[in-house]
C-alpha positions as CSV (number, residue, x, y, z in Angstrom):
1,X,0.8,8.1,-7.7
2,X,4.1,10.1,-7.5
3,X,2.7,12.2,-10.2
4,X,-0.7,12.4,-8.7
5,X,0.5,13.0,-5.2
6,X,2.8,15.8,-6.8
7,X,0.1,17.8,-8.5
8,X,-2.0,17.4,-4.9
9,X,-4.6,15.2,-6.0
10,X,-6.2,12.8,-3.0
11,X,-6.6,9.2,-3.3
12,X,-10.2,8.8,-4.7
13,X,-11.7,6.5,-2.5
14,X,-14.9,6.0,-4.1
15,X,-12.6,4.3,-7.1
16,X,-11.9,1.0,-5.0
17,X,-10.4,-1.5,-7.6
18,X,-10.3,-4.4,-5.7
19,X,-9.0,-6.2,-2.1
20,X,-6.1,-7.8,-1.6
21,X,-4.2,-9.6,1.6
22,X,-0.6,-10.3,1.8
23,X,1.1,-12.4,4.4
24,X,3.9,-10.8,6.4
25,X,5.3,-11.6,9.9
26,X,2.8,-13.8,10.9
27,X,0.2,-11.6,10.1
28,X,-2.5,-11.2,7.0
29,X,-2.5,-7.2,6.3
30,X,-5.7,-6.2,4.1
31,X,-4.8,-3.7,1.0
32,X,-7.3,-1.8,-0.6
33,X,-6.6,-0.9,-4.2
34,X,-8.0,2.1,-5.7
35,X,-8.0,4.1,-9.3
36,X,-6.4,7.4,-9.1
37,X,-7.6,10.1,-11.3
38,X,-4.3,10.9,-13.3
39,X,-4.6,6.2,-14.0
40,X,-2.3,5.2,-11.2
41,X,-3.2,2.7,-9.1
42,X,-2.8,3.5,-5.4
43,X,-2.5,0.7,-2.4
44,X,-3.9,1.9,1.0
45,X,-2.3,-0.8,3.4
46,X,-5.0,-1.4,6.5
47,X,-2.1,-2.1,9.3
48,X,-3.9,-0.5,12.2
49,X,-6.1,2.4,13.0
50,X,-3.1,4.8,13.1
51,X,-0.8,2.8,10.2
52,X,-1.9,2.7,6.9
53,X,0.7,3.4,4.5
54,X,-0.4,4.7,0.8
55,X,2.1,3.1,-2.0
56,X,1.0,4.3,-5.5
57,X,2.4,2.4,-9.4
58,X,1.1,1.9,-12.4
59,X,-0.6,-1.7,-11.9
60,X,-1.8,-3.3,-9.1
61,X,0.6,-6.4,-9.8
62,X,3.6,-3.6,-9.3
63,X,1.8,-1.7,-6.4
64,X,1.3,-5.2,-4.7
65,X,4.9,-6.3,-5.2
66,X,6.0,-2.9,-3.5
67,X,3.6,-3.3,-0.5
68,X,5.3,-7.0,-0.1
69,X,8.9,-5.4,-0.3
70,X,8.0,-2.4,1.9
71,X,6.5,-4.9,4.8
72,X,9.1,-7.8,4.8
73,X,11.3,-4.6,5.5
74,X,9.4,-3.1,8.3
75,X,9.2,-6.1,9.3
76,X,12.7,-7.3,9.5
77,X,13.6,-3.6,11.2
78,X,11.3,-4.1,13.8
79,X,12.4,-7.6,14.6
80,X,16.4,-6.1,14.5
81,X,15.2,-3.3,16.9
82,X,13.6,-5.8,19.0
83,X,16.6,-8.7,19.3
């Protein structure tokens, strides 16, 4: 989604892929896959009302590993910040 983010294309949300959940903290965090135009695949994480990160790759298998990565880090910052 680099590339489609860079030529100012939106994520298409009418283009939903598929639903996925991954486990972090305690927590099960929805992720909404969706098709980009330019054949990316975008990852709309539902973390709240105000939080919801957009990670964009090439599959969902890579998009979902980067959404894992991306929260065990937030995750481990916030628990740093809050020891």
């Amino acid at each position: 989604m680099v590339r489609c983010l860079l030529q100012g294309k939106p994520v298409d949300k009418t283009n939903l892929i598929g639903v996925r959940h991954v486990k972090a903290g305690g927590r099960t965090i929805p992720v909404e896959l969706f098709r980009n135009e330019c054949g990316t695949v975008a990852a709309r994480c539902l973390i709240g009302s105000a939080d919801m990160p957009i990670i964009d790759g090439p599959t969902a298998e890579e998009v979902m590993a980067a959404v894992e990565d991306a929260l065990e880090g937030l995750l481990f910052a916030r628990a740093r910040l809050a020891a």
